[in-house]
MOPAC internal coordinates of N, CA, C and O (Angstrom, degrees):
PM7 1SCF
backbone

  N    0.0000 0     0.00 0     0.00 0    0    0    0
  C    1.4485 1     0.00 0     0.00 0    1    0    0
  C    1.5262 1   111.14 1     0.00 0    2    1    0
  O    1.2310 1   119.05 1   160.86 1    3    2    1
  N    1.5987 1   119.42 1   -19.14 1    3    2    1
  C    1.6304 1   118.72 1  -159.20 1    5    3    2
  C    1.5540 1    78.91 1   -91.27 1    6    5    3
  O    1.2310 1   111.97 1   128.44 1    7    6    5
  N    1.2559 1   132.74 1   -51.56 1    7    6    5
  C    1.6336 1   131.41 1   169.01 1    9    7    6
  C    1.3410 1    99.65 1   -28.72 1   10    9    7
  O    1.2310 1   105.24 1    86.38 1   11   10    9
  N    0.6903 1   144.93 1   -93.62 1   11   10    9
  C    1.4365 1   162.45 1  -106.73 1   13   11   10
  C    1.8591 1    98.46 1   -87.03 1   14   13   11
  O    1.2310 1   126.08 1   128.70 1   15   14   13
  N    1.6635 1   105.92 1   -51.30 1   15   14   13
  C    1.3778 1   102.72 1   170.07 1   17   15   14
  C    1.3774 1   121.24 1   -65.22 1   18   17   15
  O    1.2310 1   127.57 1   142.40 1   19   18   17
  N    1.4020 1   103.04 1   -37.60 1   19   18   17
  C    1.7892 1    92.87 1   171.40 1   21   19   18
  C    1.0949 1   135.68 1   -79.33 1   22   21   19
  O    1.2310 1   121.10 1  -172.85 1   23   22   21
  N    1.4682 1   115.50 1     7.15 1   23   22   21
  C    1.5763 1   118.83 1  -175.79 1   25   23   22
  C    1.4337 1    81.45 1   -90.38 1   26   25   23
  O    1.2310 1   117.53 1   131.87 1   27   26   25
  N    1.6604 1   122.30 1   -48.13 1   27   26   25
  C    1.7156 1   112.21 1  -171.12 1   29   27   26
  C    1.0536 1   118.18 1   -45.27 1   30   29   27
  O    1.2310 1   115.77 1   126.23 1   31   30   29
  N    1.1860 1   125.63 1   -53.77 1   31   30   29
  C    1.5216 1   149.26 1  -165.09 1   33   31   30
  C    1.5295 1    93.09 1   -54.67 1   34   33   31
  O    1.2310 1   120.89 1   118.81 1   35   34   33
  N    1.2620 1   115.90 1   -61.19 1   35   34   33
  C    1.8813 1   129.64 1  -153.65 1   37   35   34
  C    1.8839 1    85.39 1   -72.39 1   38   37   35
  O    1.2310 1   114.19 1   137.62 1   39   38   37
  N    1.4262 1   128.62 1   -42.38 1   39   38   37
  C    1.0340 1   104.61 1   173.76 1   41   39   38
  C    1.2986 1   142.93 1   -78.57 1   42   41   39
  O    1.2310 1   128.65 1   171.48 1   43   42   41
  N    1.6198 1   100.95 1    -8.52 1   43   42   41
  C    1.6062 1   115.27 1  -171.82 1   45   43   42
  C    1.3616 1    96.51 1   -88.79 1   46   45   43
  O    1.2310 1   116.45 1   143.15 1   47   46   45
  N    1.5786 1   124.34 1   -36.85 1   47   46   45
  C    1.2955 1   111.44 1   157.26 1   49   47   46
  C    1.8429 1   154.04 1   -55.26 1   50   49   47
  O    1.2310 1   141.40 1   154.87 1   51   50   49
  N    1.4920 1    76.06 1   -25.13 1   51   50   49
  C    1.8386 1    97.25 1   169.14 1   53   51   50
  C    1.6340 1   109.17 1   -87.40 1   54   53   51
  O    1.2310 1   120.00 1   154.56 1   55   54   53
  N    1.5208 1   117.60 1   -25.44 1   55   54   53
  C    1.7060 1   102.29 1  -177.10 1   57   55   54
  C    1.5130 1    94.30 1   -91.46 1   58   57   55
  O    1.2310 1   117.31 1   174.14 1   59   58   57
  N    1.9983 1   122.73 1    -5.86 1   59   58   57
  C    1.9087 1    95.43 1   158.40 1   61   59   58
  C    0.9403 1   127.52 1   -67.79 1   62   61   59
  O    1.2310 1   121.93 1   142.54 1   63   62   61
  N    1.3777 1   113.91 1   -37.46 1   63   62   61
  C    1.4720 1   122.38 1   160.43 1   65   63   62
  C    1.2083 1   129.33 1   -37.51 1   66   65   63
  O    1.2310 1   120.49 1   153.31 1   67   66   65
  N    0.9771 1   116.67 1   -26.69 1   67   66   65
  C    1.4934 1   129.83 1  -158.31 1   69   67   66
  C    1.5528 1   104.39 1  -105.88 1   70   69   67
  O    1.2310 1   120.87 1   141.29 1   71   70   69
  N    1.0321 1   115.95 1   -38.71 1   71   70   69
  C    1.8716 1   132.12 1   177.22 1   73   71   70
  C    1.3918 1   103.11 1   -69.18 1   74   73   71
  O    1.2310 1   124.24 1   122.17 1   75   74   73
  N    1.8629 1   109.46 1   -57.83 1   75   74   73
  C    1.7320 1    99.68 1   166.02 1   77   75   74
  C    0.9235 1   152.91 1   -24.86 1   78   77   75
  O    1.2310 1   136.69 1   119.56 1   79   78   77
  N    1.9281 1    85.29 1   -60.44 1   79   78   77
  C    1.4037 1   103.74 1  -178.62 1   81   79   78
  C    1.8387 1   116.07 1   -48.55 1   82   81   79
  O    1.2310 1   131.78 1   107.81 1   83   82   81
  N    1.6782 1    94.87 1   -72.19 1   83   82   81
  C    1.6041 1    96.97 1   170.77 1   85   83   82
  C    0.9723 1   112.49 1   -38.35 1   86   85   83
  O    1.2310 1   102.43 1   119.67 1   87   86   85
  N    1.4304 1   149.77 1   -60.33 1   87   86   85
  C    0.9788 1   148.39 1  -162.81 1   89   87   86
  C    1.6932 1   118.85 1   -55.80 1   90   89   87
  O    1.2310 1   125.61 1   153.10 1   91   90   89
  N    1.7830 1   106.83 1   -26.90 1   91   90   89
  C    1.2033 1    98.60 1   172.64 1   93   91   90
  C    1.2548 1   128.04 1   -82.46 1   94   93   91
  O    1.2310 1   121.89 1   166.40 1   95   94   93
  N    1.8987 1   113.98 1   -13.60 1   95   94   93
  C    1.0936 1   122.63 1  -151.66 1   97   95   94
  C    1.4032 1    95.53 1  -105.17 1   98   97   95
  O    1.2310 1   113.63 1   162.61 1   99   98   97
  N    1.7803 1   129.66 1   -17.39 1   99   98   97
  C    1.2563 1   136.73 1   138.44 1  101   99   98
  C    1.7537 1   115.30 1   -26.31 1  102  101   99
  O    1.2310 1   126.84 1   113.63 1  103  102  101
  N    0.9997 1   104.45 1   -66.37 1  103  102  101
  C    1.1241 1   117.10 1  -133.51 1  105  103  102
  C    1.8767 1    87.94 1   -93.79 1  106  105  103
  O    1.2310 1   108.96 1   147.45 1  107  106  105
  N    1.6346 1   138.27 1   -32.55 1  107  106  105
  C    1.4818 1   121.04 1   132.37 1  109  107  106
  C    1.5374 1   129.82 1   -54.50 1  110  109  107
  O    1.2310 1   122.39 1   160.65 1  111  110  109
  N    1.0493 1   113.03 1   -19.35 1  111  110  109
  C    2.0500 1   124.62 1   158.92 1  113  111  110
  C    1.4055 1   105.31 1   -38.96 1  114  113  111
  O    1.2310 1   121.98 1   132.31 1  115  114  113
  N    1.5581 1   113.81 1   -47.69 1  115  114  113
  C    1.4673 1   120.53 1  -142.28 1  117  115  114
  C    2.1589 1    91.56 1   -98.23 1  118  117  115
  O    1.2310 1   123.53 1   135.24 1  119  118  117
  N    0.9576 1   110.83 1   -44.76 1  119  118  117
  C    1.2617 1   112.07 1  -178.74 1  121  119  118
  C    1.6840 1   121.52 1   -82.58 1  122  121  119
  O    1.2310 1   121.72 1   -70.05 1  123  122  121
  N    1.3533 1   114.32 1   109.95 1  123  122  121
  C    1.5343 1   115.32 1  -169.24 1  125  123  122
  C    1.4528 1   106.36 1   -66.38 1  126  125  123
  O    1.2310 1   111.18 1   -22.52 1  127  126  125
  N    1.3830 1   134.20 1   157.48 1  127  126  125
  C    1.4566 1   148.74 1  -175.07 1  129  127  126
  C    1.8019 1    97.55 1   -66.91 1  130  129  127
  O    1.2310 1   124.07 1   -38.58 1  131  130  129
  N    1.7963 1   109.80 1   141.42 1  131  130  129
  C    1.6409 1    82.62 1   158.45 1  133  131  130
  C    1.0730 1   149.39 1   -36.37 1  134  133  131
  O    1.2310 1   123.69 1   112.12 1  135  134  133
  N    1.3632 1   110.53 1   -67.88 1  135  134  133
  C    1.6642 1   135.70 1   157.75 1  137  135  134
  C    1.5996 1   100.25 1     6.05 1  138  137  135
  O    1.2310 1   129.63 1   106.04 1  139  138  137
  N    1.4023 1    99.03 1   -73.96 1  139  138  137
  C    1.6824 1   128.50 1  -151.17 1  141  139  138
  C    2.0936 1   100.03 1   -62.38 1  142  141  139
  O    1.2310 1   136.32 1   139.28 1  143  142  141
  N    1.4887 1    86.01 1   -40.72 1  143  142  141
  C    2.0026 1   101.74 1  -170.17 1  145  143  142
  C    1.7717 1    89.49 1   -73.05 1  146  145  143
  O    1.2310 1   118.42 1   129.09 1  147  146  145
  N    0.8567 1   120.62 1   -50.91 1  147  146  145
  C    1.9311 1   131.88 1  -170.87 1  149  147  146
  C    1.5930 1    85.06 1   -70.74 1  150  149  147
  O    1.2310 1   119.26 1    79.97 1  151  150  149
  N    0.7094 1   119.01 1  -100.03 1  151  150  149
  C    1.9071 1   116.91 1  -175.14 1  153  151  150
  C    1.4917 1   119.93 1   -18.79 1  154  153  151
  O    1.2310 1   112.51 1   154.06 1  155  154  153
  N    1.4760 1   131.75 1   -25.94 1  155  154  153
  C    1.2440 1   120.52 1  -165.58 1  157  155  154
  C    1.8611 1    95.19 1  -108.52 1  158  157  155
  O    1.2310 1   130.89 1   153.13 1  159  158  157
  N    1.7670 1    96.59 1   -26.87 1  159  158  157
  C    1.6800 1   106.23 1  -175.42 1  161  159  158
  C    1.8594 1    96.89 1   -66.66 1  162  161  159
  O    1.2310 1   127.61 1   144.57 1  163  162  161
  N    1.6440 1   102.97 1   -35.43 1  163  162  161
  C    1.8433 1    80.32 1  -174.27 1  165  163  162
  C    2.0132 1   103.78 1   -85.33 1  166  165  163
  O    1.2310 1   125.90 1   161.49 1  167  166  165
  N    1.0547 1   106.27 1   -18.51 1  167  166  165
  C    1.3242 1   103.49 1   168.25 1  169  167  166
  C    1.4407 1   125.71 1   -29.65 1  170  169  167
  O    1.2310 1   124.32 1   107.50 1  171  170  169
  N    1.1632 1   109.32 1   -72.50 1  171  170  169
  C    1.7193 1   145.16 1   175.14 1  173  171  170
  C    1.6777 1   104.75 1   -66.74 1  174  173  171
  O    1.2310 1   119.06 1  -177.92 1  175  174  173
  N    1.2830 1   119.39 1     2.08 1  175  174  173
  C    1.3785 1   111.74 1   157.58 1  177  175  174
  C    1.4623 1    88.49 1    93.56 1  178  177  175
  O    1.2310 1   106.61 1  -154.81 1  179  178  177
  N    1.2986 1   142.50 1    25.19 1  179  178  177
  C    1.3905 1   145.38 1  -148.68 1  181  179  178
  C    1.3402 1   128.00 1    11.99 1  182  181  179
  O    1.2310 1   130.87 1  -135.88 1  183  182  181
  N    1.1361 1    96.62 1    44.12 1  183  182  181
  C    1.9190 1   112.65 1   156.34 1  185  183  182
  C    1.1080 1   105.78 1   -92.70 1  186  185  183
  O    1.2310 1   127.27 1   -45.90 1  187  186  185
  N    1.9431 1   103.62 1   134.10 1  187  186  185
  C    1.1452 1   137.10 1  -172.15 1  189  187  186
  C    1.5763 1   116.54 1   -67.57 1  190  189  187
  O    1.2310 1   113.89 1   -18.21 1  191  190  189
  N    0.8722 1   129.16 1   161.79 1  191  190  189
  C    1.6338 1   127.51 1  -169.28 1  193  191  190
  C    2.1119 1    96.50 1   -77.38 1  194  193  191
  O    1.2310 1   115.02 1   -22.06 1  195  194  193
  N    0.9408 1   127.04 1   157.94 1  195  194  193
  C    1.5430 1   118.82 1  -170.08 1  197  195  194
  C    1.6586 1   104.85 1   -78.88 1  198  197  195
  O    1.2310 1   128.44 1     2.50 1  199  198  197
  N    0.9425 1   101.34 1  -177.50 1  199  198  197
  C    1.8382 1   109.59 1  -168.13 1  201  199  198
  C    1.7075 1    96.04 1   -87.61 1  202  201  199
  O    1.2310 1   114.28 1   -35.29 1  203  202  201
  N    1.3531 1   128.44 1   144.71 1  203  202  201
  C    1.5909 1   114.81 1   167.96 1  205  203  202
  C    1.3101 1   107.84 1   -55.83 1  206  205  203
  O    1.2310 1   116.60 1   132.60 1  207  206  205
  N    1.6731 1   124.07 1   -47.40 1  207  206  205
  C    1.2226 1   122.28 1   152.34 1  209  207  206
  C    1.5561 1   137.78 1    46.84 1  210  209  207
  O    1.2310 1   145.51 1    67.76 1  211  210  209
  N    2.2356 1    68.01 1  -112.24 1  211  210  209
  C    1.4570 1    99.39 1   174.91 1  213  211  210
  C    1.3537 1   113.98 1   -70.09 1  214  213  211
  O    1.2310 1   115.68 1   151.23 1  215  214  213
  N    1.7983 1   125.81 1   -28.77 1  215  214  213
  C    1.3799 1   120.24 1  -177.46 1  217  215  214
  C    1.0230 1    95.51 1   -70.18 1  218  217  215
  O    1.2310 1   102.69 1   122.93 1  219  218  217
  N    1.2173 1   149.34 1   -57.07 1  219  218  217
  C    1.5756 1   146.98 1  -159.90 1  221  219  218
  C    1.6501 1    95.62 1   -51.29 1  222  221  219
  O    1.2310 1   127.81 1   110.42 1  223  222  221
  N    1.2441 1   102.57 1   -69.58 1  223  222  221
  C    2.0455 1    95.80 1   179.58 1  225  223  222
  C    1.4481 1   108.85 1   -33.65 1  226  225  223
  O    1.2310 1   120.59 1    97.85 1  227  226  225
  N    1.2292 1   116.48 1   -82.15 1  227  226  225
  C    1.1556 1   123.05 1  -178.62 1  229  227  226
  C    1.3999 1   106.80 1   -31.41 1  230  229  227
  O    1.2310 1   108.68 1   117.08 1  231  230  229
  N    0.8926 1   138.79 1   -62.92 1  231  230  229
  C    2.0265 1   135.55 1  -170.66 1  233  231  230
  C    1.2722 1   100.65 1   -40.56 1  234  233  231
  O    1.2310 1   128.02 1   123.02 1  235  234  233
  N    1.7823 1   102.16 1   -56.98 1  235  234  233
  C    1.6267 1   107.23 1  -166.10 1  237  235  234
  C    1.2505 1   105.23 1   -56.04 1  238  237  235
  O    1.2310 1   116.64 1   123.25 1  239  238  237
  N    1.5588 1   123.99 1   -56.75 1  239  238  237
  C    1.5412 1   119.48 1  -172.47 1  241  239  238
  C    1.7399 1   124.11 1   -38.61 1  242  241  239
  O    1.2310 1   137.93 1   131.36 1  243  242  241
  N    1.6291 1    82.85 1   -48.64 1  243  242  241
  C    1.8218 1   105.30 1   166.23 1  245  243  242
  C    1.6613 1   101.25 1   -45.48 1  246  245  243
  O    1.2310 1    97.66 1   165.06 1  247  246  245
  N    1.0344 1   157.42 1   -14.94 1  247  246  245
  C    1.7544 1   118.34 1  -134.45 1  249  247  246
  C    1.7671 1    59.47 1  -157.11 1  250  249  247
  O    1.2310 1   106.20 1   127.74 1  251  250  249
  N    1.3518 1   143.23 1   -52.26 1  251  250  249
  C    1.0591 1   105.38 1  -177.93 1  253  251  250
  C    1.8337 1   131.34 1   -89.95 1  254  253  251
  O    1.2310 1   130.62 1  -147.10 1  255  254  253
  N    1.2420 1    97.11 1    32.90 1  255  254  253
  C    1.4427 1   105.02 1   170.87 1  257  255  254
  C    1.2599 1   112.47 1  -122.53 1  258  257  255
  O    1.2310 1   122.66 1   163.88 1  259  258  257
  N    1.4823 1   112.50 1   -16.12 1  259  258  257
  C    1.6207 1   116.92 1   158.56 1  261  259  258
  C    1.7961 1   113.24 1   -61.85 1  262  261  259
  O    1.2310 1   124.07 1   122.11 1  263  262  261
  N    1.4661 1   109.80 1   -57.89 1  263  262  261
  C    1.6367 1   122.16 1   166.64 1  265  263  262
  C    1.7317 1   110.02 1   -32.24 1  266  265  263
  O    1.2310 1   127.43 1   131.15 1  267  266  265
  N    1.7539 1   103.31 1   -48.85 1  267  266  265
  C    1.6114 1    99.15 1  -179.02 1  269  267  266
  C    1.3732 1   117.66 1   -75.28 1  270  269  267
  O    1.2310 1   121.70 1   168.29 1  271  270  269
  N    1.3550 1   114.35 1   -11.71 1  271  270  269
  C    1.4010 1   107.06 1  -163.94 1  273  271  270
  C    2.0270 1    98.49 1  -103.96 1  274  273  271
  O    1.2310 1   122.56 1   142.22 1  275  274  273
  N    1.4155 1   112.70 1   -37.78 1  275  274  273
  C    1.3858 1   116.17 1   155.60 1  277  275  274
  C    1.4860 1   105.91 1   -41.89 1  278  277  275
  O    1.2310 1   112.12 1   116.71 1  279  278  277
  N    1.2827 1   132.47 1   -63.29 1  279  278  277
  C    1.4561 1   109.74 1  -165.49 1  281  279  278
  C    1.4376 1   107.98 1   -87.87 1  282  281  279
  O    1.2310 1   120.63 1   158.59 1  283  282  281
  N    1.5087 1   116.40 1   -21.41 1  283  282  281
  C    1.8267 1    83.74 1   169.75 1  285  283  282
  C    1.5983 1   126.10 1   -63.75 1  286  285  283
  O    1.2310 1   122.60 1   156.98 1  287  286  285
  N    1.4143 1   112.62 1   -23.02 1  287  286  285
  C    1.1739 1   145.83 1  -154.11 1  289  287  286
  C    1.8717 1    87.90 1   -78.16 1  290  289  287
  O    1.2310 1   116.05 1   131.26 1  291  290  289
  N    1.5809 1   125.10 1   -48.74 1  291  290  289
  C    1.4168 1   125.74 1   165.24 1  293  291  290
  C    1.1209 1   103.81 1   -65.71 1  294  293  291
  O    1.2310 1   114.91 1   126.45 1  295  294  293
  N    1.5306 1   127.26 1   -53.55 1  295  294  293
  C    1.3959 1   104.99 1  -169.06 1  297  295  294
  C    1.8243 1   136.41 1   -61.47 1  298  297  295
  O    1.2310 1   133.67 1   175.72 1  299  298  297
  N    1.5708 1    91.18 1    -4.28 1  299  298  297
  C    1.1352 1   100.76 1   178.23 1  301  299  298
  C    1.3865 1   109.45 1  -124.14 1  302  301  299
  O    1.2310 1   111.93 1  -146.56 1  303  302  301
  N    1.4764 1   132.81 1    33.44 1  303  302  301
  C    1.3864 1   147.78 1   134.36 1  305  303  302
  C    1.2848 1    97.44 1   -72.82 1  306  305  303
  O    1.2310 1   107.43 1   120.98 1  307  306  305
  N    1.1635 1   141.03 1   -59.02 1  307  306  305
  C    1.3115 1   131.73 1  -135.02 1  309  307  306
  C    2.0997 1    98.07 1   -94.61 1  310  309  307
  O    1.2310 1   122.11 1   159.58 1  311  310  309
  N    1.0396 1   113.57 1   -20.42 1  311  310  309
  C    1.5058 1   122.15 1   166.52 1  313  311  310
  C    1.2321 1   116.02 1   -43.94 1  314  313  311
  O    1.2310 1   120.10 1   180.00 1  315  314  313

């Protein structure tokens, strides 16, 4: 039985390892190199990427001027 727990153990410890690992190499995946952030910022004339923010405003404005134009658009089916 003392076998038996330590093979568990030795394996539950090797698949953390193993989850980490990916997990670390995820998680540099997700973040671009300086170089790459400085290179695309002087690209673009060095304007900054927009605020989620402001995209979020902007969407909403989008979706509620579609809503106004859908219902004038019924209200004047039904005329």
């Amino acid at each position: 039985m003392t076998m038996r727990a330590a093979f568990s153990l030795l394996a539950l410890v090797i698949v953390a390892a193993i989850v980490l690992s990916l997990a670390k190499k995820q998680a540099t995946a997700l973040k671009p190199p300086a170089s790459a952030a400085s290179a695309s910022a002087n690209a673009t004339g060095g304007a900054a990427l927009p605020q989620p923010r402001a995209v979020g405003e902007q969407v909403q404005g989008s979706v509620d001027d579609a809503a106004r134009r859908a219902a004038e658009a019924a209200s004047e089916a039904t005329r």
